[in-house]
KENU-534465 format. One record per atom (N, C-alpha, C): x, y, z. Coordinates in steps of 0.02 Angstrom, whole numbers, plus 50000, padded with zeros to 5 digits. Last residue first. Layout:
! residues N
XYZ ...
***
This chain:
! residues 363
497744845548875 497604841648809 497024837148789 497534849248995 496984853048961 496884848848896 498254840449079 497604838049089 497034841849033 499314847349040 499344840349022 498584838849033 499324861749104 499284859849038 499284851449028 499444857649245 498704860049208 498774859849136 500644851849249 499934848849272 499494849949230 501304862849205 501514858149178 500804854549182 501014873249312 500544876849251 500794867849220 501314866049453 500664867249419 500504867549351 502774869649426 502634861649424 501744862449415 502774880549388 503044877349356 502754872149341 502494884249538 501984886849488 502194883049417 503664879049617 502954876349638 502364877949582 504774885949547 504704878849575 503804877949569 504364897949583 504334898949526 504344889649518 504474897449738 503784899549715 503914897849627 505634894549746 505314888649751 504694893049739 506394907149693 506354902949674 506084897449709 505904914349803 505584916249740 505714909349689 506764911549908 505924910549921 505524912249846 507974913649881 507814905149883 506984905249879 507864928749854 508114924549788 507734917249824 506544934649943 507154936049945 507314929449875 505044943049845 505364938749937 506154939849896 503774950149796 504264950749793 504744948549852 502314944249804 502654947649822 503124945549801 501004940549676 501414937049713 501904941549750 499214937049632 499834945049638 500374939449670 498104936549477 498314934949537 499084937249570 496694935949386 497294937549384 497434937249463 495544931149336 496054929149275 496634931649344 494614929149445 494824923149405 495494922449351 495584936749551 495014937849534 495334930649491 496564937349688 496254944649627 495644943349604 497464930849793 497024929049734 496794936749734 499274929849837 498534933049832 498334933149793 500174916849917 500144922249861 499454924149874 501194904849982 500714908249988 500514915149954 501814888349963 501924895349936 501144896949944 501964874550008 502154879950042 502314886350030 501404866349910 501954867549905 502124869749955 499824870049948 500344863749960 501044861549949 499844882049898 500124883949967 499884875349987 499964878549759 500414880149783 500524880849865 498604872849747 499234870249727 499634872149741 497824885349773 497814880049819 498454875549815 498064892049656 498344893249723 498384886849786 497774883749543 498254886449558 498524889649617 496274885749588 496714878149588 497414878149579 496134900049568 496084898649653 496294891749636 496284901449426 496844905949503 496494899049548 496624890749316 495934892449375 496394894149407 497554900049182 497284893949191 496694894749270 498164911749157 497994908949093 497654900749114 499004920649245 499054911049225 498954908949167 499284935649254 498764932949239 499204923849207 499924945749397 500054940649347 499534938249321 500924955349491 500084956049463 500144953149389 501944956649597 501874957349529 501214952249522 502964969849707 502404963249685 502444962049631 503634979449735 503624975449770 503354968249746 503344989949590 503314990949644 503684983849687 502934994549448 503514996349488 503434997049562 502814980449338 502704980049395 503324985549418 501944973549189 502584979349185 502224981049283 500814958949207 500854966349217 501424969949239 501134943549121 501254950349174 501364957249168 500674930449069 500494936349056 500844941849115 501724916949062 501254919049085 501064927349051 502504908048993 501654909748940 501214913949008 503574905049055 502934900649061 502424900949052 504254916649026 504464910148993 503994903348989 503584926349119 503564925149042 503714919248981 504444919449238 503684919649227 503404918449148 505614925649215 505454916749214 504804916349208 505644938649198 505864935049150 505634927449132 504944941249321 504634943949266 504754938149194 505954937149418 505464934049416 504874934549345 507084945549374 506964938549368 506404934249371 506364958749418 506604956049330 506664950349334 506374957749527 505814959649508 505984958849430 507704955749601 507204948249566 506514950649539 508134968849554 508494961049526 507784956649518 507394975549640 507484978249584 507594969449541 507444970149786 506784969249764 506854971249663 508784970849798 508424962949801 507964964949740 508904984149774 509294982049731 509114976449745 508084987249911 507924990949833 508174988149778 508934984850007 508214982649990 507754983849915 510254990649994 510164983549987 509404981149965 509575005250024 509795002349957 509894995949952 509165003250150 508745006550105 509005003850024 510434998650229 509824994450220 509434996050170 511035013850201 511305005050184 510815000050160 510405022150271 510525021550191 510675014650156 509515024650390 509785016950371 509905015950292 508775034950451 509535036050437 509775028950403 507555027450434 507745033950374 508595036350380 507565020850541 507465019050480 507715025550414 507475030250637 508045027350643 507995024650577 506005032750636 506495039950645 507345036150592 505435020250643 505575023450599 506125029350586 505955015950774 506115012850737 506215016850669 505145026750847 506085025750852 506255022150807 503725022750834 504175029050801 505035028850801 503815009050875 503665011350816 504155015150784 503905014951008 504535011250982 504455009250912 502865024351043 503545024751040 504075020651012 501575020050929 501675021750986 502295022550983 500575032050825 501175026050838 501445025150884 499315044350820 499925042750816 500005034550817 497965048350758 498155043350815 498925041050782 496835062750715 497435057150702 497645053950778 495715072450702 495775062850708 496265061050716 496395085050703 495785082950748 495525074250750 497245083650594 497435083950688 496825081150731 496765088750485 496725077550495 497195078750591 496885100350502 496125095550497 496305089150519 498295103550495 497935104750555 497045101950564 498335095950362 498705094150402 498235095650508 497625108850296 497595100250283 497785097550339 498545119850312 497955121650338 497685112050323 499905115850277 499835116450333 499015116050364 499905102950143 499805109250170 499745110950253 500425086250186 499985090850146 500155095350181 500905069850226 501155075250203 500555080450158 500705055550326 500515060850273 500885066550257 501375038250363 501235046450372 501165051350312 501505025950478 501195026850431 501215036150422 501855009850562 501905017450570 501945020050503 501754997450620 501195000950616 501455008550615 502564985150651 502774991050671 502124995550673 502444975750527 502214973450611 502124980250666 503334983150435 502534981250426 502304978650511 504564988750411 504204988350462 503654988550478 505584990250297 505384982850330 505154983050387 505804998650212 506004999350254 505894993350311 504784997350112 505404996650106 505834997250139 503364993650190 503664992350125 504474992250147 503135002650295 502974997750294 503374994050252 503125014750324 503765013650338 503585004950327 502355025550214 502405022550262 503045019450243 501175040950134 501695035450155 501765029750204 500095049850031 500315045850106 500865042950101 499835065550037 500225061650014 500325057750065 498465077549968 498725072550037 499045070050005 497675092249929 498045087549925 498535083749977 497205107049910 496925099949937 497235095149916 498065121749892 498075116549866 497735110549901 498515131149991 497765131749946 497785125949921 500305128649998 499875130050024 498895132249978 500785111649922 500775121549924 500205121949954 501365097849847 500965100649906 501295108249922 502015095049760 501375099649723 501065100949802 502945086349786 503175092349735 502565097049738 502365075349822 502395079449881 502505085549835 502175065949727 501665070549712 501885076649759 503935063249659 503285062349719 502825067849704 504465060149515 504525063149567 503935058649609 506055049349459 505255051649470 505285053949528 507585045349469 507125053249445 506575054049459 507515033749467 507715035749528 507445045549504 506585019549410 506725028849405 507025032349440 506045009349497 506695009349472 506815016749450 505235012449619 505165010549577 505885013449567 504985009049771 505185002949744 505225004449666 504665019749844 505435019849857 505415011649801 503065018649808 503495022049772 504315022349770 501965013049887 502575010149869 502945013449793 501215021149956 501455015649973 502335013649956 500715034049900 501495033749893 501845026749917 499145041549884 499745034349905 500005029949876 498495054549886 498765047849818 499325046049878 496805061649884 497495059149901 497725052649882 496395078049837 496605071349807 497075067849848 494565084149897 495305083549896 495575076649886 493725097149811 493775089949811 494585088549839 493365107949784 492945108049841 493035099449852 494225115649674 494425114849770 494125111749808 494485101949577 494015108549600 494275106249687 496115098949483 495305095749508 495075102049561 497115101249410 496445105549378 495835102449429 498205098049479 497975106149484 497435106949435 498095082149464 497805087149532 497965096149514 498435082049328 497715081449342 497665084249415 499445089049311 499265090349277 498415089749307 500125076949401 500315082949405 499745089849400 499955067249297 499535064749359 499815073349406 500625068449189 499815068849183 499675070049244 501755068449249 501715077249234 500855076349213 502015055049278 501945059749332 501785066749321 501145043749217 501565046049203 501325053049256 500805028049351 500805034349327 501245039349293 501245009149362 501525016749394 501195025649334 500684995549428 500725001649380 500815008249401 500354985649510 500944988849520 501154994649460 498994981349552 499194980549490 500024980549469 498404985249686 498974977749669 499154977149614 499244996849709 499254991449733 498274989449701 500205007749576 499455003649591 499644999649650 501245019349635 501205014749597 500545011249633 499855026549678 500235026949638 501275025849664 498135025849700 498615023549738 499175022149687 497155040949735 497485038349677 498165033649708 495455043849798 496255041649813 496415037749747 494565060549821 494895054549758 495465050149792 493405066549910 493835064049906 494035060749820 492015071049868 492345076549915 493105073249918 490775075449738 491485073949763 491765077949833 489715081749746 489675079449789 490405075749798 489665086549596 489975093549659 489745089549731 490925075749530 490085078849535 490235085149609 491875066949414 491925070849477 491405076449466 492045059949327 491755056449381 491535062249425 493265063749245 492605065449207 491885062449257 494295059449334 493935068649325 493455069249287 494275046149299 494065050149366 493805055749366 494385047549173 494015043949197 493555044349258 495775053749153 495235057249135 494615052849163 496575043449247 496475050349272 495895054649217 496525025449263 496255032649200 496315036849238 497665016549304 497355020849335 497125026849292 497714999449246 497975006149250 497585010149283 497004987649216 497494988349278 497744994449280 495954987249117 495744985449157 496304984249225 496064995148995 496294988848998 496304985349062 495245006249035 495115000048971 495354994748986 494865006749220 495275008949142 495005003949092 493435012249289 493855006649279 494375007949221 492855021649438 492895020149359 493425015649364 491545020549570 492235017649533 492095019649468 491155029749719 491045030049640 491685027449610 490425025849865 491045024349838 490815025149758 489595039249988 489555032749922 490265031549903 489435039250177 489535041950115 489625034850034 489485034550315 488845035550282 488675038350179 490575030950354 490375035850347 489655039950318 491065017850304 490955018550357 490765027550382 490955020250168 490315014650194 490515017550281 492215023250123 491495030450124 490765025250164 493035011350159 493005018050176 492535023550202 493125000150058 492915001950117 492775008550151 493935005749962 493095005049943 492925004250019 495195005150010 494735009849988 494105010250015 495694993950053 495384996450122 494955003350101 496254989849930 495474986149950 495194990650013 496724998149786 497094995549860 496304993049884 496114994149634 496444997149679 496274992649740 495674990749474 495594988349542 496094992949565 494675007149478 494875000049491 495014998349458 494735023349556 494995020349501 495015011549496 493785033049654 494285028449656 494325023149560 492845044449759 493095041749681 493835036949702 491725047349859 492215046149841 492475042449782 490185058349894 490475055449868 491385053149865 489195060550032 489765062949992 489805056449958 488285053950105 488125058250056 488625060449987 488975062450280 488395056750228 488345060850173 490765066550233 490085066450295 489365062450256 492395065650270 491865063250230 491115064950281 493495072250348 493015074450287 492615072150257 493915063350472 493945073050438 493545074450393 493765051950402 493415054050472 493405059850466 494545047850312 493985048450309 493505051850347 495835052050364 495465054750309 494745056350307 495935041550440 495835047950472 495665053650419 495865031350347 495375031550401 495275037350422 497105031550300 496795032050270 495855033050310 497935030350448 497965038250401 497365037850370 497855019350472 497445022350525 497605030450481 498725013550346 497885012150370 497525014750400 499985018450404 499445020250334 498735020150327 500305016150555 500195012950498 499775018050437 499605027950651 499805020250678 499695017650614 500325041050598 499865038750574 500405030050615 500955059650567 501005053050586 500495048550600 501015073050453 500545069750510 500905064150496 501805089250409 501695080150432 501285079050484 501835100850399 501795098450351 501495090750343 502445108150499 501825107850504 501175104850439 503855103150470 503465099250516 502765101350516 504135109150294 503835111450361 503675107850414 504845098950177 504315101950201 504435102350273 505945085250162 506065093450125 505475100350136 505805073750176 505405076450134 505595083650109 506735073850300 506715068950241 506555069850181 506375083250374 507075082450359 507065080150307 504955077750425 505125085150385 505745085750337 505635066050460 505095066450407 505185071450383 506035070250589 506605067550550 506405068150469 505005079450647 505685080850632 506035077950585 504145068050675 503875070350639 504675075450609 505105060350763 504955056850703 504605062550644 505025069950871 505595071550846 505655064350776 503705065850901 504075073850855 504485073250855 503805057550932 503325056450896 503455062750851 504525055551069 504765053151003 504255054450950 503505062451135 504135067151130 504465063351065 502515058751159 502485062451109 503145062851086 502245044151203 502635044551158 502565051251119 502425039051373 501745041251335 502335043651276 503305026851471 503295034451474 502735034451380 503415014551468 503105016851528 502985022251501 504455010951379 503865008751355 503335010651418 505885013651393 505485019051393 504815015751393 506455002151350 506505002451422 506165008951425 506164999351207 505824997951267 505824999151317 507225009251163 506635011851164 506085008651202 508215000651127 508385003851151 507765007351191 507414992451018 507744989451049 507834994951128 507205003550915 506744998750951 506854995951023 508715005850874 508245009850914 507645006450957 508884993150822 509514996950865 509004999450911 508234991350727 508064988050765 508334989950853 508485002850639 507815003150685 507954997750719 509914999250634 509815003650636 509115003650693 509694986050550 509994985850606 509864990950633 507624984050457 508674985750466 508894987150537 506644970750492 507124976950486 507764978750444 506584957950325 506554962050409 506894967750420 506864954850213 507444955850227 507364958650301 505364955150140 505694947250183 506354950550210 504094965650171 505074966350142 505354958950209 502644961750107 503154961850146 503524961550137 501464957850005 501874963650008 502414965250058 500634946250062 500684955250092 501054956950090 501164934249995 500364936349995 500314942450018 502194925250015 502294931049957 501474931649947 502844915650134 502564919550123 502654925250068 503394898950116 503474906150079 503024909050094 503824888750218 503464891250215 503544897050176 504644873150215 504514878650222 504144882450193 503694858350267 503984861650229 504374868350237 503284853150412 503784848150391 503844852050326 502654863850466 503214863550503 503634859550447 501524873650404 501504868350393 502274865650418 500564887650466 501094884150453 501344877650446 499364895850389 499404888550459 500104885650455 499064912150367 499444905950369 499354900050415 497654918850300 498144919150372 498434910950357 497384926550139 497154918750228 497784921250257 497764945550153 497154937050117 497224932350177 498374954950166 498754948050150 498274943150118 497354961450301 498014961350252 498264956050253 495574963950303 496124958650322 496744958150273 494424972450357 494824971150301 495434969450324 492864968250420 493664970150422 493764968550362 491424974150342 491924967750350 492684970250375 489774981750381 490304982050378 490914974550384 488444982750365 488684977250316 489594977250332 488184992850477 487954986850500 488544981350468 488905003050461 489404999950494 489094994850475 487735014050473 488315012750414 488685008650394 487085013450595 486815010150525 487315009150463 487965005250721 487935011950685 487765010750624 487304993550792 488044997550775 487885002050739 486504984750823 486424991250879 487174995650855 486484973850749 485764978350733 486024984150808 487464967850812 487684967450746 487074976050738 486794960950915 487334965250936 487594970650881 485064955450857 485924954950895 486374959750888 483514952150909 484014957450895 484714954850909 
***
């Protein structure tokens, strides 16, 4: 018997799920691009760091008190009720607390592929099933697909909008359209990851539709665009009666997290510098890419979800001998983050000098 055979039968096949893909070894005599997790290379802003900063010398004292007056700033932010928000150590420990509230054996969950990966994980740790549909073209998110999925054992949907990792963004009056016709006895939640990245400054948020009777979750985080992925602070938005369910699981952030974030949202400055990098080289990179026969997926988010047209994983390897690190997908297709101008260009450097390779050896 080992240790593995005394965990909870659900759990046995269970794998962490590991953000980013490999873990870096740093190679000292190059530099090092990281563009594999979606990370805002521009690090904090001054602002949270301000706070952070300020907030250690509290690191004795237990964190409700900042934890509401984060949940405060959120309310502020969003335009909803504090009894509106939940806070969350990161997104991740949201998507979890989901699960924990409502899934029970048996149930079903729907999900659209490919999508975010800590999904499919999910209903396994619960004893419950994962039900995928796939779009035609194989990166969009079908909403009839799903709803034509949905059995009276649905009990969840997560719609991750804009896609991670595809970066496809939803037209918003379908996706509107589709949570007020799905059945009460199913609730939809769609993460907002990375929505401050798309260019529309008009689109809405699903938050528009959170009302009271309504089953519906909206996640967020301070991860993305706000540059506080190390931070772990993550948060929902739904109905009051929603909200007081995911109470009974949730696990806040600890204090300097939350100060950071609170403080993050006053950081207009930073918010827009980060948005106008990631806007710019999200076209430059698009542009140069294309120029090299690559294929790319229309991207409104942080990343961009590319097909080569040649072997991802000899293509990768090739590069993080360059010192560029990116995320594999699958054979045709593969994601790169969005970094600052010098780190994009030696990633476009290093893939250049590959696709040249690989075409000379295909002749």
């Amino acid at each position: 018997m080992t240790t593995r055979d005394l965990m909870r039968e659900s759990l046995r096949n269970f794998r962490a799920y590991v953000a980013g893909g490999k873990q870096l070894q740093p190679d000292l005599s190059m530099p090092i691009v990281k563009l594999n997790a979606n990370e805002n290379q521009m690090g904090p802003g001054p602002k949270a760091v301000m706070a952070m900063t300020a907030e250690l010398g509290l690191g004795h004292l237990y964190p409700m008190e900042t934890i509401q007056r984060l949940k405060k700033k959120i309310s502020e932010h969003v335009g909803l009720p504090v009894e509106c928000v939940s806070v969350y150590h990161g997104s991740g420990s949201g998507i979890g607390a989901i699960g924990e509230a409502f899934l029970n054996p048996d149930d079903e969950m729907l999900v659209c592929s490919p999508t975010y990966m800590a999904y499919y994980m999910l209903p396994g740790r619960f004893g419950a099933k994962l039900v995928e549909v796939e779009a035609d073209d194989g990166v969009s998110t079908d909403l009839d697909k799903i709803y034509d999925a949905i059995t009276d054992k649905t009990k969840l949907i997560f719609i991750c909008n804009p896609n991670n990792p595809t970066g496809t963004l939803l037209d918003a009056e379908k996706l509107f359209d589709f949570i007020k016709k799905v059945p009460e006895h199913v609730i939809t939640v769609v993460d907002e990851a990375y929505i401050d990245w798309v260019s529309d400054e008009s689109y809405p948020s699903a938050m528009k539709m959170v009302e009271d009777g309504r089953n519906l979750i909206v996640l967020r985080t301070f991860s993305k665009i706000y540059g506080l992925a190390g931070c772990r602070v993550g948060y929902a938005i739904a109905n009051a009666e929603v909200t007081e369910c995911l109470g009974a699981v949730a696990m806040g952030p600890n204090r300097i997290g939350a100060a950071g974030a609170a403080a993050a949202l006053d950081d207009i400055e930073y918010y827009n510098a980060a948005k106008e990098n990631n806007s710019t080289q999200r076209e430059y990179l698009t542009r140069e890419m294309e120029k090299l026969g690559i294929t790319v997926v229309p991207s409104s988010t942080s990343f961009i979800y590319f097909a080569p047209h040649c072997d991802t994983k000899d293509c990768m390897d090739f590069l993080e001998s360059q010192g560029v690190f990116i995320r594999y997908f699958s054979e045709e297709y593969i994601r790169v983050s969005i970094g600052l101008p010098w780190q994009n260009k030696q990633f476009l450097t290093a893939l250049s000098k590959y696709l040249m390779r690989y075409q000379k050896k295909a002749v």
